[in-house]
C-alpha positions in Angstrom: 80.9 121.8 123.2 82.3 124.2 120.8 85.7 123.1 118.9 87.9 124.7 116.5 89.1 122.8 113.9 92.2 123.7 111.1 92.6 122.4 107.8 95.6 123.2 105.7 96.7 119.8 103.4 97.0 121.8 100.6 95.3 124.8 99.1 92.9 126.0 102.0 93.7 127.4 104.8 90.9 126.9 107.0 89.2 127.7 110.5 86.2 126.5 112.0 84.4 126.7 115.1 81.7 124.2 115.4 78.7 124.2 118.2 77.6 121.1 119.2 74.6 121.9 120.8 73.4 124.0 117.6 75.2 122.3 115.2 76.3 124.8 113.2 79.5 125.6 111.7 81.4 129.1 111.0 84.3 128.8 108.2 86.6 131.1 107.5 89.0 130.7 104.7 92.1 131.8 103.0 92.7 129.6 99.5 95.9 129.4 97.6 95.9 130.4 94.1 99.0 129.1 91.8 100.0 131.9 89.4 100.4 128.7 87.0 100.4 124.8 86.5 99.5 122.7 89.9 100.2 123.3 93.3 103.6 123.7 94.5 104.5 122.7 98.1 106.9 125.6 98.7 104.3 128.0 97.2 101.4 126.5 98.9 103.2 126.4 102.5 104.5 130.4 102.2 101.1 130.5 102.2 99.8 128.6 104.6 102.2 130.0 107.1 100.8 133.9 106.0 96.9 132.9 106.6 96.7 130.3 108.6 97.3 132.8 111.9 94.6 134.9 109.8 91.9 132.5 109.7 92.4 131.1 113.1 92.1 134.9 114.7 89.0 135.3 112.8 87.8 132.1 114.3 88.7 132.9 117.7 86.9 136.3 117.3 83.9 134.5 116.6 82.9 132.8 119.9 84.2 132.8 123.4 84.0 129.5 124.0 86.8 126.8 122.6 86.7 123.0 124.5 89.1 121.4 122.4 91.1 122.2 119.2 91.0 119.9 116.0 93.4 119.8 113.4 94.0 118.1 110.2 97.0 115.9 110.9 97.4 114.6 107.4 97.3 113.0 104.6 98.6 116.2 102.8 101.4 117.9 101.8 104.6 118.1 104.8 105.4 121.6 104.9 101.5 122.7 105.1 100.9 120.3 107.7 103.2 121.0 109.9 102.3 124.7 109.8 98.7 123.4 111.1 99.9 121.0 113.5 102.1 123.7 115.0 99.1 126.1 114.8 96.9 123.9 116.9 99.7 122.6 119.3 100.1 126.2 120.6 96.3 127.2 120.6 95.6 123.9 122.8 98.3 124.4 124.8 97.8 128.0 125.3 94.2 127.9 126.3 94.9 124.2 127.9 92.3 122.4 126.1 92.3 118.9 124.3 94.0 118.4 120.7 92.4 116.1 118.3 94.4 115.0 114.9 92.0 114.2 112.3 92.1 112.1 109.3 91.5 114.6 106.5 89.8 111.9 104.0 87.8 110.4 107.3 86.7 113.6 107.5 85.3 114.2 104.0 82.9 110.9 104.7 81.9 111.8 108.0 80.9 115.8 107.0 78.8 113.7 104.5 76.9 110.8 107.2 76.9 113.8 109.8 74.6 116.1 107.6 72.7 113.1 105.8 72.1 111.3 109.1 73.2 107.5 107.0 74.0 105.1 109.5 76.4 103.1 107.8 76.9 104.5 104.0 79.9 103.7 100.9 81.6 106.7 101.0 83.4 108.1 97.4 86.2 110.5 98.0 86.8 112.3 94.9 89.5 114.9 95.7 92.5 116.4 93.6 95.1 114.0 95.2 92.6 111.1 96.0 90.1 108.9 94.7 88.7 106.1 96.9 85.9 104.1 98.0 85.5 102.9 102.0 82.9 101.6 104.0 82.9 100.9 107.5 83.5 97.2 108.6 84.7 95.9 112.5 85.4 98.8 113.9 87.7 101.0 111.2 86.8 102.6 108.0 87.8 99.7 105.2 89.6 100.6 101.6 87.1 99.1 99.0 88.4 100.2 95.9 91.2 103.2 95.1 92.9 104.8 92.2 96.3 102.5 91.2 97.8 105.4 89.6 97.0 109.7 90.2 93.8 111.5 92.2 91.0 112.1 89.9 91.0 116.0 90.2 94.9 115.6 89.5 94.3 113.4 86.5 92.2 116.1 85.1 94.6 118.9 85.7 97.5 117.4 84.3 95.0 117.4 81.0 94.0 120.8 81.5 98.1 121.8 81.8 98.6 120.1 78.4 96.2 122.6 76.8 97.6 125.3 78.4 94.4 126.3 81.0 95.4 127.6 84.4 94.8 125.4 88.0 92.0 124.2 88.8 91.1 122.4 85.8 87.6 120.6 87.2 85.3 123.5 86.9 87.2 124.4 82.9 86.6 121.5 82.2 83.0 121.1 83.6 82.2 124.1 81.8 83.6 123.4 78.0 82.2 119.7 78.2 78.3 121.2 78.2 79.1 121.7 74.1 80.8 118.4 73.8 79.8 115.7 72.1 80.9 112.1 73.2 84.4 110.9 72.0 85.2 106.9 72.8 88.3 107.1 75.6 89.9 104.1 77.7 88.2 102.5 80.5 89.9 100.7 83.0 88.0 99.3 86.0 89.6 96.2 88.0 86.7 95.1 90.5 86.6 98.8 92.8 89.9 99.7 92.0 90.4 102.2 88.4 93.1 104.0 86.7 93.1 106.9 85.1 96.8 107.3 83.3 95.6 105.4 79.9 92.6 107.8 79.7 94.9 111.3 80.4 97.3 110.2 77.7 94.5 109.2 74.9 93.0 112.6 76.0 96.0 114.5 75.0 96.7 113.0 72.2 93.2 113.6 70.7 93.7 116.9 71.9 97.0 116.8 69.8 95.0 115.4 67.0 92.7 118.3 66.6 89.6 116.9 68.1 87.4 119.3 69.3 88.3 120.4 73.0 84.7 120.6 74.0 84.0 116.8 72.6 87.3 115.9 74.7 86.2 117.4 78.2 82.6 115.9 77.5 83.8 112.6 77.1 86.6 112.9 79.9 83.9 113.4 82.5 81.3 111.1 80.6 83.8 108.5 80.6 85.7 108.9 84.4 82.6 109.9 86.1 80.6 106.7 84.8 84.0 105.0 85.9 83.8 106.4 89.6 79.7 105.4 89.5 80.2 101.8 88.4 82.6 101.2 91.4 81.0 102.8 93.6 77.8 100.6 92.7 79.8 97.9 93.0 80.9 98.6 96.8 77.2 98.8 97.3 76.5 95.5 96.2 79.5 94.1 97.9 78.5 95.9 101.2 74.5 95.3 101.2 74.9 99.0 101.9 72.1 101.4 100.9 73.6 104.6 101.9 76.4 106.4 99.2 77.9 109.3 100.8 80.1 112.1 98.4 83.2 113.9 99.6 85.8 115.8 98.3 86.5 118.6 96.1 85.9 117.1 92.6 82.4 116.1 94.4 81.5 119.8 93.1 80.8 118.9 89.6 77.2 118.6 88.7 77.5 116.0 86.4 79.5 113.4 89.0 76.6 114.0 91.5 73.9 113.7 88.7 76.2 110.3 87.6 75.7 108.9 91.2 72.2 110.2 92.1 70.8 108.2 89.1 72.8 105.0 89.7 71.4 104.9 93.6 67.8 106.4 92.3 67.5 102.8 89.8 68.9 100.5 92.7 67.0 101.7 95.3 69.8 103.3 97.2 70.2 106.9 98.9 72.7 109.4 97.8 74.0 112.0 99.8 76.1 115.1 98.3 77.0 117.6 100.9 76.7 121.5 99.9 79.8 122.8 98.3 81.5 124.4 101.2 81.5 120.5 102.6 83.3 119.2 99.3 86.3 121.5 98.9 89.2 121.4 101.7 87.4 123.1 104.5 87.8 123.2 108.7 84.5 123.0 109.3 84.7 118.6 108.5 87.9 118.8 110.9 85.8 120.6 113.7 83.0 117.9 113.4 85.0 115.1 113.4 87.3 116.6 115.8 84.3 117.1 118.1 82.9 113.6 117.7 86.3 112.0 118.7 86.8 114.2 121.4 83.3 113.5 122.8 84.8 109.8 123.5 88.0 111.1 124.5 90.0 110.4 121.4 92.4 112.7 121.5 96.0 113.4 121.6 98.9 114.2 123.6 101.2 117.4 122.1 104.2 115.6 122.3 102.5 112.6 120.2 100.6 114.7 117.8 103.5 114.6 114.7 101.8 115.2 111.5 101.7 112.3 109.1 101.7 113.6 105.2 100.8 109.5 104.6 98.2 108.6 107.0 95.8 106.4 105.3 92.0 106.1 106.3 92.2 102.6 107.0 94.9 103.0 109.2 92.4 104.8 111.8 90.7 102.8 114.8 87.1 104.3 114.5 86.4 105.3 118.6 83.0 107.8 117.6 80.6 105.5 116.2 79.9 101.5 117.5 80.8 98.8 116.1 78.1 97.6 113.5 77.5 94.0 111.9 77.5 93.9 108.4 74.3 93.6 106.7 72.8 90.0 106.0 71.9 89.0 103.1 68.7 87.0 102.1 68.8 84.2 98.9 64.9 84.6 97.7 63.6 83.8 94.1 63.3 87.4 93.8 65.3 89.0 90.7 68.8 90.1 92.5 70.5 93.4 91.9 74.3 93.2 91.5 76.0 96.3 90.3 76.2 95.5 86.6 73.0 92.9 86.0 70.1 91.6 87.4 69.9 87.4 88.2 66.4 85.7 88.7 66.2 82.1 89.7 64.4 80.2 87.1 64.1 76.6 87.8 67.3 75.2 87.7 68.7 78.1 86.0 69.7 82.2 86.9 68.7 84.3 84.4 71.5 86.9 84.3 70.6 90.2 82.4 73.2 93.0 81.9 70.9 96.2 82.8 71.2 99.6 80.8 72.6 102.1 82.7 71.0 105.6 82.9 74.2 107.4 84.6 76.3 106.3 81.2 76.2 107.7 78.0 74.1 105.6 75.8 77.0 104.7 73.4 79.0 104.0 76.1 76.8 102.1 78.0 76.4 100.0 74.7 80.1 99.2 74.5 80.2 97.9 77.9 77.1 95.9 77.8 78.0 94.5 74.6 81.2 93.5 75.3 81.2 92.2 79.1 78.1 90.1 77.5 80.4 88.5 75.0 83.5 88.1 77.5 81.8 86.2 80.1 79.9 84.0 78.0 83.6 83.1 76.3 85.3 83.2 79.5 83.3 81.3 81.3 83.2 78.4 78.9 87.1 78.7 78.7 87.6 79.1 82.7 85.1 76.1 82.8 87.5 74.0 80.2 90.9 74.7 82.0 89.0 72.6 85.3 87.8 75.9 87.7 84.4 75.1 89.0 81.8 77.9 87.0 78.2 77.5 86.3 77.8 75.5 83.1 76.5 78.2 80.6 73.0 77.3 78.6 72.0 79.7 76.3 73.8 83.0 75.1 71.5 86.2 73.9 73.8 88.9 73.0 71.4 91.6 71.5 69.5 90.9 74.8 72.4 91.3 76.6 71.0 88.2 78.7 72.6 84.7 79.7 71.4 81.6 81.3 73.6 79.6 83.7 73.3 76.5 86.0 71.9 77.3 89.1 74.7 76.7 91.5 75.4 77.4 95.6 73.3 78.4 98.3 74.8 81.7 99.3 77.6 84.2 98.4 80.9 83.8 99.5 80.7 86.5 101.6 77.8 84.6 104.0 79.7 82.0 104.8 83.6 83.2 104.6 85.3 80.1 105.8 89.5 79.5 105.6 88.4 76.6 103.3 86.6 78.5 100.9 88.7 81.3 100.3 91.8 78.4 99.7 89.5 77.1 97.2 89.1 80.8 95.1 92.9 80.8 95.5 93.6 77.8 93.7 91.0 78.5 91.3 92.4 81.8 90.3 95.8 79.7 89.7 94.1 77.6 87.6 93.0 80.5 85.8 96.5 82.1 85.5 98.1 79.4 84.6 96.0 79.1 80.9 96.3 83.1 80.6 92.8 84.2 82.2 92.5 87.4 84.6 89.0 87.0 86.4 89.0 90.9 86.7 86.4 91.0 89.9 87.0 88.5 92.1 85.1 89.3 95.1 83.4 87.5 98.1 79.9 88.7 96.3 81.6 86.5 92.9 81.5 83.4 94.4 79.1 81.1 95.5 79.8 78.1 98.4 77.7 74.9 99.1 80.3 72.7 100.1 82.3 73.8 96.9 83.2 76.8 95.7 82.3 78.1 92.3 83.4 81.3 90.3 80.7 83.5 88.8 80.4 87.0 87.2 83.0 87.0 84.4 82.0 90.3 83.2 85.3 92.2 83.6 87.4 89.1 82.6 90.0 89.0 79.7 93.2 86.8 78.4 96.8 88.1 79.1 100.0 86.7 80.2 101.4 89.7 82.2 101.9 89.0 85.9 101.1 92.1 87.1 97.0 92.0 86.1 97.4 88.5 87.7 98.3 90.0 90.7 95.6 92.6 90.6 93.4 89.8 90.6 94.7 88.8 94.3 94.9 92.4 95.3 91.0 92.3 94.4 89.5 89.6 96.4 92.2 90.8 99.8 90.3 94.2 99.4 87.0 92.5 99.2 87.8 90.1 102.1 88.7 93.5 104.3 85.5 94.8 103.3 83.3 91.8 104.6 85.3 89.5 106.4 85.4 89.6 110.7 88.9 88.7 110.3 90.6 89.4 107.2 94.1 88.5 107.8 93.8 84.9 108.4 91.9 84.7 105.6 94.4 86.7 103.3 97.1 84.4 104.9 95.3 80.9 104.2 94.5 82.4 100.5 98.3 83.5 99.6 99.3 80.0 101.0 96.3 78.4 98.6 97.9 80.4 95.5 101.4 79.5 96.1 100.4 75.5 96.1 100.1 76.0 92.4 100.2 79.7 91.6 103.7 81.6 90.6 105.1 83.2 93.5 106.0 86.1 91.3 102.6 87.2 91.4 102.3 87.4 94.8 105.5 89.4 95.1 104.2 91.7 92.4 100.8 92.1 94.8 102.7 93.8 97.2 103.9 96.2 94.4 100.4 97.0 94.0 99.8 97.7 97.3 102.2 100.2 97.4 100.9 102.0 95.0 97.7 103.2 97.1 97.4 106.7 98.4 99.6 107.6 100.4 101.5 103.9 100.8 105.1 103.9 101.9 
């Protein structure tokens, strides 16, 4: 089967003919080049409309074979997807062959697991408009973690606007940063999700400040990067996954694949970084996908084949792969590797040990250690106090970055996922609201079951009386429970039914705020 595929979200307007018997991929390409500042639709689509009939003609001209015709149906910008979506309608009904709409993020993970060969990997998208985590869970690609706020390769731009550099800003600012030296910036991880406004506004204004420019771009990747590694680590551990897959354009940057191959390298993990051409917008990822959906008849009708400038990952049935169990997990005596510490079962105790990290910058790294050690131990004890079951805490070692809890459970949350324990974790994070504490990860992997339920891993915990990181709490554990749960929405019902027996209502009606926020929400 040979199929052409057409990407135009954005900046690149794109052909592809892939063979599926050789497997190998022709591109040909036409990018869009602001004069200044970011992208602008208008702009972008005057040009899509100029070389998208370019690029396809060259693609034609390069085999005489085409079995069906691919096209990126979104997420993207409007007026440049309809340009490709009326491109493709014509060419499949022209030469009367099928038309597949592709996910254009989907696409980015499955360029990745096609060339790696990963069964079942964590991919990161790190694009311009979009920075995500998903892994694959009952049939449909599942939202782990996401930015709450901007795309990472937008964040950075809108830095690289304020000092006056031209678009794009990644590769400026992976360039200056390798005569930087490191600069403390915010850091804002909540479980796998992140945000990147309070770091682009303390970047500017050190930049306003007179710090050095280099020091500033060193530190901005230093600093998101090690962001983007720690949640994705934390997907792995959620998962039981082994397999990291990298997609997107941002995924060019040496530093970010360095970042990621070192954090799977020291858990035992595989990492996977396609070749440029892969990362950036390109066809050839629509063709491949486009061929393994049409291979199982996936396709679409031309009168049903509307673009959709919001269509989200998880909103797509997964037809070209089989539906795959998650992983199981074994309880052993054997030290365990979470995604921030390691825990050992000593006696009646679990030796928990808050690992360096190799992928951070040492002083970083230091920061984080030093103060998620001194949170949870406080945390805990208080969380403990206000009547939420926790492990009872023995002994504190802060230069050792080590602690000593009660031994408590028999397994995870996420082994043994009943209605009766998840309405347990949502009274317990009630509890927790109602004195002023935000758990800050409160996953299926953060809570261990033996009849009761008990809340562990208070690393990313803190004290605040604002509804809406209350609410990020609940928007945490409903991602987690898509991630590993058979049947996530009677769970997420019984849970938001648990909160309100004791909770404030307000913070479930702020949850669905957060939820809209997502990429691409309506």
């Amino acid at each position: 089967m040979r199929v052409l595929g057409i990407e135009g979200t954005a900046w690149a307007a794109s052909a592809a003919i892939y063979d599926t018997e050789t497997n190998r991929t022709t591109i040909f390409t036409d990018a869009y080049q602001p004069e200044s500042g970011g992208i602008h639709p208008r702009e972008a689509a005057e040009h899509m409309r100029e070389a998208i009939p370019e690029v396809v003609g060259d693609a034609r001209d390069a085999t005489d074979q085409i079995d069906a015709v691919a096209f990126s149906r979104g997420p993207g910008l409007g007026p440049c997807l309809r340009i490709v979506g009326t491109a493709a309608r014509a060419l499949a009904g022209t030469l009367d062959v099928p038309l597949v709409g592709v996910n254009h993020m989907l696409a980015h993970l499955e360029i990745g697991r096609h060339h790696s060969g990963f069964e079942s990997p964590v991919c990161l998208n790190a694009s311009g408009a979009n920075a995500h985590l998903l892994g694959f869970h009952n049939g449909r690609y599942r939202m782990l973690g996401e930015t709450m706020d901007t795309g990472v390769g937008n964040a950075i731009d809108k830095f690289t606007r304020h000092v006056g550099w031209s678009h794009p800003g990644g590769p400026k600012v992976e360039a200056a940063a390798t005569d930087g030296e490191y600069i403390d910036l915010p850091y804002v991880v909540k479980g796998m999700d992140f945000s990147f406004s309070g770091i682009m506004s303390a970047a500017k204004e050190a930049y306003d400040d007179g710090e050095a420019l280099e020091d500033i771009c060193f530190s901005l990747q230093e600093t998101i990067f090690a962001m983007l590694a720690e949640v994705s680590e934390r997907a792995l551990s959620l998962t039981g996954s082994n397999e990291l897959v990298l997609g997107g354009g941002v995924g060019q940057n040496h530093r970010l694949q360095e970042m990621l191959e070192t954090m799977c390298e020291d858990r035992g993990a595989s990492f996977y970084a396609p070749e440029a051409r892969f990362l950036r917008d390109n066809a050839a990822m629509i063709a491949v996908l486009g061929a393994k959906m049409a291979a199982v008849d996936d396709t679409i009708a031309i009168e049903d084949s509307r673009v959709r400038p919001k269509f989200r990952p998880d909103e797509v049935g997964v037809t070209w792969r089989s539906t795959q169990s998650p992983p199981t997990h074994s309880i052993s005596d054997e030290p365990q590797r979470g995604a921030e510490a390691t825990v050992e079962h000593v006696g009646e105790t679990m030796v928990k040990t808050r690992v360096p990290k190799r992928y951070r910058h040492p002083a970083l790294d230091e920061r984080l250690r030093r103060e998620r050690i001194r949170s949870e131990a406080r945390v805990t004890s208080d969380s403990r106090r206000a009547g939420v079951p926790t492990p009872v805490l023995r002994d504190v070692d802060v230069p050792e970055h080590r602690l000593v809890f009660e031994h408590v459970g028999n397994a995870d949350l996420r082994d043994d996922l009943t209605e009766a324990h998840v309405r347990d974790v949502a009274r317990s994070l009630a509890t927790l609201h109602d004195v002023g504490i935000v758990h800050g990860d409160p996953t299926t992997r953060n809570v261990r079951v033996e009849g009761q339920t008990w809340l562990i891993d208070f690393g990313l915990a803190y004290y605040s009386d604002t509804v809406e990181d209350y609410a990020m709490d609940l928007h945490v554990f409903h991602q987690s429970l898509d991630g590993t749960a058979e049947d996530p929405e009677p769970l997420a019902t019984a849970f938001e039914d648990a909160y309100r027996e004791i909770g404030d209502e307000t913070a479930i009606s702020q949850l669905r705020e957060i939820e809209g926020r997502g990429r691409y929400q309506s």
